[in-house]
C-alpha positions as CSV (number, residue, x, y, z in Angstrom):
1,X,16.7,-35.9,1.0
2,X,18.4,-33.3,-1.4
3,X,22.2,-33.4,-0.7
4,X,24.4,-30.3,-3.1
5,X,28.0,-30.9,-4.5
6,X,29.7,-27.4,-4.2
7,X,30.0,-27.5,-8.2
8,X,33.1,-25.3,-8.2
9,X,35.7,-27.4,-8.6
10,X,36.6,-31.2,-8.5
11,X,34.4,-34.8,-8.7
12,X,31.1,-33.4,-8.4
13,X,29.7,-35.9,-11.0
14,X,31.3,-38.8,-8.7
15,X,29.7,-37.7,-5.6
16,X,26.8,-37.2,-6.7
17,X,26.7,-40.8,-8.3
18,X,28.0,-42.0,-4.8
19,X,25.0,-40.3,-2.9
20,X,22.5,-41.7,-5.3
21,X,24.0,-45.3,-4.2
22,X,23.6,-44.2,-0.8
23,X,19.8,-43.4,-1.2
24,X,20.1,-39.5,-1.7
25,X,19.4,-37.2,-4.5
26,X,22.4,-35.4,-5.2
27,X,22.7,-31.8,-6.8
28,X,25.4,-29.9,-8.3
29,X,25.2,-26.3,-6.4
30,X,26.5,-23.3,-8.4
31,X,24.6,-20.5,-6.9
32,X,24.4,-19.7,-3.1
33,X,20.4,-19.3,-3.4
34,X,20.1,-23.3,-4.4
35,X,21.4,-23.9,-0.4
36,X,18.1,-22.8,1.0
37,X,16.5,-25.8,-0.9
38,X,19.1,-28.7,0.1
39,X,19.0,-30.8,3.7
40,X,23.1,-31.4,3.6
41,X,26.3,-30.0,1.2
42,X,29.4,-31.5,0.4
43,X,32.3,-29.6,-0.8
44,X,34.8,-31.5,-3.0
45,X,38.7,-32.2,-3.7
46,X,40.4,-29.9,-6.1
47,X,42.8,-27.2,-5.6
48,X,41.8,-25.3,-2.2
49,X,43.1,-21.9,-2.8
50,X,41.0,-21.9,-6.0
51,X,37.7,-23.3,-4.3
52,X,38.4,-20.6,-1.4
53,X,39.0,-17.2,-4.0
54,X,35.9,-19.2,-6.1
55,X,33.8,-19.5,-3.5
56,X,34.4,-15.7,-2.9
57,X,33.8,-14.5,-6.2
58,X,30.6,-16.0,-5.9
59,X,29.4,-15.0,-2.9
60,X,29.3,-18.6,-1.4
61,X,31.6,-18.0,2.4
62,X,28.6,-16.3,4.0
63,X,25.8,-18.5,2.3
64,X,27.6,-21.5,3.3
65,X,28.3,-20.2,7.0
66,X,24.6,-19.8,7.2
67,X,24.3,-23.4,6.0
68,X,26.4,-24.3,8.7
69,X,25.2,-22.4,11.7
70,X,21.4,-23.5,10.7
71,X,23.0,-27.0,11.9
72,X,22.8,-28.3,8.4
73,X,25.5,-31.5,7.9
74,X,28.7,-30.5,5.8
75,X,31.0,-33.1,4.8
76,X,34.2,-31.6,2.9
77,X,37.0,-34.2,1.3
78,X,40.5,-33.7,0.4
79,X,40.3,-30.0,-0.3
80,X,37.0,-29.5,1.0
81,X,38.2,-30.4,4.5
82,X,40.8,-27.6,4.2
83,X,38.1,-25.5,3.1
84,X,36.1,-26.0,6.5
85,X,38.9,-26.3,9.0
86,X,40.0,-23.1,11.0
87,X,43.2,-23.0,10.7
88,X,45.8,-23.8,7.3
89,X,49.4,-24.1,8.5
90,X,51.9,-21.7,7.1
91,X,48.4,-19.5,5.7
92,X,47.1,-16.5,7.8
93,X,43.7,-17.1,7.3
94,X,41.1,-19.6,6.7
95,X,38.3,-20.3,4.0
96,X,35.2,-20.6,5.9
97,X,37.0,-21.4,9.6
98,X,33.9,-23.6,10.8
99,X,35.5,-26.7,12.0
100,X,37.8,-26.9,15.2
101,X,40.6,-28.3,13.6
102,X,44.6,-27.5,11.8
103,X,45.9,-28.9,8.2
104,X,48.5,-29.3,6.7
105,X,48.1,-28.7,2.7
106,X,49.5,-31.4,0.6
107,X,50.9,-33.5,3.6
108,X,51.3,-36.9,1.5
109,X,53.2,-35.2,-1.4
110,X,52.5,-34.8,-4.8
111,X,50.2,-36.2,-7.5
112,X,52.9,-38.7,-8.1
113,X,52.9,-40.3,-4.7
114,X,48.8,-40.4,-4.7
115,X,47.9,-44.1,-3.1
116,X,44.8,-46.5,-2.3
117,X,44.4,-48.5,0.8
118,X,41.9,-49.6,3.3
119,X,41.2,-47.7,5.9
120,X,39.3,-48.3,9.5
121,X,36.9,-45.9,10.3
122,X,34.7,-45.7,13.6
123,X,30.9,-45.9,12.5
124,X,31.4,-47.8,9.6
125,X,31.8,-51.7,10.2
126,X,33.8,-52.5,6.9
127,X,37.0,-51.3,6.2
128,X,36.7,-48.5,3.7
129,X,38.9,-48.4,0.5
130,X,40.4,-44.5,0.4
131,X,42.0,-42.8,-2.2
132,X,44.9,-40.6,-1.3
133,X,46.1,-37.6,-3.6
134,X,48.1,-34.9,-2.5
135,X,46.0,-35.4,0.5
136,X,46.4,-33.1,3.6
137,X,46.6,-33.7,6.9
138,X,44.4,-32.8,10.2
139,X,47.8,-31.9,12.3
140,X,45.6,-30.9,15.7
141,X,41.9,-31.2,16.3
142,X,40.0,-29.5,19.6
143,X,38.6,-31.6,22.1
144,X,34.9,-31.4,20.6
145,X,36.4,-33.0,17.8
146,X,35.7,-36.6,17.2
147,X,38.4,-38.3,15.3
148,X,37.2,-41.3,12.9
149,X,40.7,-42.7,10.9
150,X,43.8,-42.6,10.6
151,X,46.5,-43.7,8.9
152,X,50.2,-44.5,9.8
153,X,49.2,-42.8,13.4
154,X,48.1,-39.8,11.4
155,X,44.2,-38.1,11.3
156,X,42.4,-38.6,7.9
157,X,38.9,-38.1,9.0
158,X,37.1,-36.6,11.6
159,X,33.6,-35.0,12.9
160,X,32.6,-32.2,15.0
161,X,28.7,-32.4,15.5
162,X,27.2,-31.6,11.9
163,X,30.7,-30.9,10.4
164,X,32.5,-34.4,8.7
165,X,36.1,-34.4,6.8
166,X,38.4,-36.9,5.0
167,X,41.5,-36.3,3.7
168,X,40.9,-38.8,0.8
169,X,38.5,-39.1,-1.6
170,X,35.8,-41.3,-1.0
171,X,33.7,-41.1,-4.0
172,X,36.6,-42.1,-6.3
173,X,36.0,-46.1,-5.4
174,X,32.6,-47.8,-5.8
175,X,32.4,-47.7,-1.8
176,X,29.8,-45.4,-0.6
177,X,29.7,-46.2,2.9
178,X,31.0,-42.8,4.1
179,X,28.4,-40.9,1.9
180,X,26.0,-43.1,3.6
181,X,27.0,-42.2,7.0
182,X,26.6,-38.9,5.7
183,X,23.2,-39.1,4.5
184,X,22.5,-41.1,8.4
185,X,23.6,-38.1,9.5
186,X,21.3,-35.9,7.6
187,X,18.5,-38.2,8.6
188,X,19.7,-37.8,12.4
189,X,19.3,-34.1,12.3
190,X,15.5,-34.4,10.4
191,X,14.6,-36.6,13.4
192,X,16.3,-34.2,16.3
193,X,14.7,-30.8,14.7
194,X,11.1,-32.6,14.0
């Protein structure tokens, strides 16, 4: 199973160390072509309206909306999930608009009030330590949209079919169980389209 990092912007070294754990070979992807080769993509934290005008420059929105609508798994963190999500409050328009859902940029503040704690998350049976910083927010999902935390009544992760999202970082703590139900995902879709 050959997973990509979106090597753009943010932790790609640390996710790709956390799908490794997880039983994956991981890949840093910095060309659209290298997406025909890889069975699942995750796109990173960083600095969203940077991924989005990067991912433009290099012709990566269309590549990566083929990904997606082949039914290939996409799991995007922090800034990756508003990357994905259809709408961006108080922003006309959308990166690659594939997932049913509405953020809010920087919802937990700034850098300064980043913060750890665990978090329960349906699938997983331990709780998961998360890493906040200047996380967003899923502020209003569709109905096809399962949600899979939250925290302090608000939505931090989610799925819609193929499509996953945190708002923290996951692969900034030695717990890789949400890259592994990532990967179980990946494996899910192998089984359903052999």
């Amino acid at each position: 199973m050959k997973v990509g990092v979106l090597a753009l912007q943010g932790a790609v070294a640390e996710h790709i160390a956390s799908l490794q754990r997880a039983g994956a070979e991981g890949v840093p992807v910095k060309h659209p072509d290298q997406l025909e080769e890889l069975d699942g993509l995750i796109i990173p934290g960083g600095e969203s309206t940077t991924i989005g005008k990067l991912m433009r420059k290099y012709n990566f929105i269309e590549a990566i909306r083929e990904f997606s609508h082949q039914g290939k798994p996409i799991f995007g963190t922090c800034a990756g999930l508003i990357v994905l999500a259809k709408g961006i409050e108080g922003e006309e328009e959308a990166h690659l608009g594939l997932m049913d859902i509405t953020v809010s940029r920087n919802a937990f503040g700034r850098q300064r009030e980043s913060f750890e704690t665990n978090l329960e998350v349906k699938g997983l049976k331990e709780p998961l330590r998360a890493v906040f910083i200047r996380a967003p927010l899923i502020t209003s999902v569709a109905d096809s949209v399962d949600v899979l935390s939250t925290y302090k009544d608000e939505i931090v992760a989610a799925r819609q079919g193929h499509l996953l999202v945190s708002s923290f970082h996951p692969e900034l703590t030695d717990d890789y169980s949400l890259h592994k139900y990532f990967t179980e995902m990946i494996q899910r879709r192998h089984v359903t389209v052999s």
